[in-house]
Steps between C-alpha positions, in 0.01 A plus 500: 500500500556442101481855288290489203436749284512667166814717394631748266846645433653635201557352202908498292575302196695247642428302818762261707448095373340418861333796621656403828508804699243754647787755311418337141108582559622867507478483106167350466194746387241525820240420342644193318645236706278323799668362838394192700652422760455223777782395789767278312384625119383731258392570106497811298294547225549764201118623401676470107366158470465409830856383463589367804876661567596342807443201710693444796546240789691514796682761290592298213390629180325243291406704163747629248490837378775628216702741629443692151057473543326814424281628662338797298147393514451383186736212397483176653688422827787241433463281808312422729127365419357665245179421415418354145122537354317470258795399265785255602796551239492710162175664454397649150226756695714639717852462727680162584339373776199696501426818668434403856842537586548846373193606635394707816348258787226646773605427826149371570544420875825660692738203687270393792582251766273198574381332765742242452811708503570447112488893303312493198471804199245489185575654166273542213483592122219541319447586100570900418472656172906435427405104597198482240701667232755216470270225685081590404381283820393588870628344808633566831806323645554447873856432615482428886835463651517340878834507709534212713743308698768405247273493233333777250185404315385630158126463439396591152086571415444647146137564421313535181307797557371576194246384231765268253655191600923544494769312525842591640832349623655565850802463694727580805816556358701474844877585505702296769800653664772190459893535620574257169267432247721200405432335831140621523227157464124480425344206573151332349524517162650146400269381210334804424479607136621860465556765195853598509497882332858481420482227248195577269245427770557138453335257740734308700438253800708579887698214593641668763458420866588898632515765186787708509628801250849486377401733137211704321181367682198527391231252547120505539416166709166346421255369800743455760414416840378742776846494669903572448750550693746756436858449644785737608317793522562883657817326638458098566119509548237307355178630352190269454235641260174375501246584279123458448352537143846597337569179227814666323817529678747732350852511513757813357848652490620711237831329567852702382410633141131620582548672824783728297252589280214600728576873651289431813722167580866508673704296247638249747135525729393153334700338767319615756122438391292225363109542423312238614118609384200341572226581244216400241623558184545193261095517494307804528253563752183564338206746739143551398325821663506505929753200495782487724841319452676472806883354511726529839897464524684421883845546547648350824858520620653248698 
């Protein structure tokens, strides 16, 4: 029988990269990080932006977490997948990336089995007086997160529940767990246009069959397809990611010089992640009042 549930321990300032023990959840809060668990897998999720901390499968870790993340309620998590809403990037209103990931998720329905054997958990935000001072619209997001076998799907609903129409960006900003970055590959974005952050957010044009990262890397792909493969993985796996309503594909490492300079970010750790993020941010996604925008992500390892 699978155990499923929701679980608390207490919280330090510094967590292990994989989270890979029942001994590392000793220094999570209680009431912060949710457990699902099925026979071969698992996920944890940090109710700080329903990051999701952990994902593993036949006890290989797939996420990446820096060694040096904190974990003091308040400032983003460094790995994982945080979740990025309203604002993809720089925002002038309020923090980089918006303030869903720094924000305190409702574990709206505890890690329940289903009838089909896959364990599924629901988290939810909704606007609060802090989110209207910085953001002056009403909404409620609904993150549902399903374990299944060899594969973790992301749903994504955000709803316009007020009286004004918004508009908003939104992304998965997933953190792989790679042996080598050098010998990592990401597959299906040959002749896709994408806006490479590093050099003046110039256009440029893939001619690439596989994508790999050898420096700085920071590049917003524009309406790629629903599917990549990503190669050499949590060991020598491969990870397909299929998405559903996500056009922008987004790919960053902070490389040598950038991960020295971040104090949540080991300074040789860039050789052991690559973000591969599936999201809608090129365009943004305009809501009038009681619409719903609903986006999915699957990751499958094989």
């Amino acid at each position: 029988m699978s155990k499923l549930f929701g679980c608390f321990f207490p919280l330090l300032g510094r967590r292990k990269r994989h989270l890979s023990s029942d001994s590392d959840m000793d220094s999570v809060e209680e009431k912060n990080v949710v457990l699902a668990e099925r026979e071969d897998s698992l996920f944890k999720v940090h109710l700080l932006g329903a990051t999701l901390l952990s994902w593993k499968v036949d006890d290989a870790e797939i996420l990446f977490v820096s060694d040096k993340a904190v974990f003091d309620n308040k400032k983003a998590i460094r790995g994982g997948i945080p979740f990025v809403f309203p604002q993809f990037g720089p925002w002038s209103a309020g923090p980089q990336h918006g303030f869903a990931r720094t924000s305190h998720w409702k574990l709206e329905k505890e890690p329940e089995k289903l009838p089909n054997g896959d364990v599924q958990a629901v988290f939810t935000l909704c606007d609060s007086d802090s989110t209207r001072a910085l953001w002056d619209y009403r909404f409620k997001v609904t993150y549902t997160i399903t374990l299944m076998d060899k594969k973790l799907n992301m749903e994504v609903d955000v709803k316009n529940t007020g009286e004004s129409e918004f508009s908003f960006t939104v992304l998965l900003h997933t953190y792989f767990n790679v042996p080598d970055v050098t010998k990592c590959e990401v597959t299906g974005l040959k002749g896709i246009t994408y806006v490479d952050k590093t050099r003046n957010e110039e256009t440029f044009l893939e001619d690439r069959e596989v994508v790999t990262v050898a420096q700085l890397t920071d590049r917003v792909y524009q309406n790629t397809p629903s599917e990549h493969s990503i190669r050499v993985v949590a060991g020598n796996r491969t990870i397909t990611m299929r998405k559903h309503n996500f056009p922008d594909t987004v790919i960053w490492n902070p490389w040598k010089e950038k991960a020295k300079a971040m104090s949540d970010f080991g300074d040789d750790e860039y050789l052991n992640m690559i973000c591969v993020e599936a999201g809608s941010v090129s365009n943004p996604v305009k809501l009038g009042t009681n619409q719903t925008f609903h986006a999915s992500q699957v990751l499958e390892l094989t």
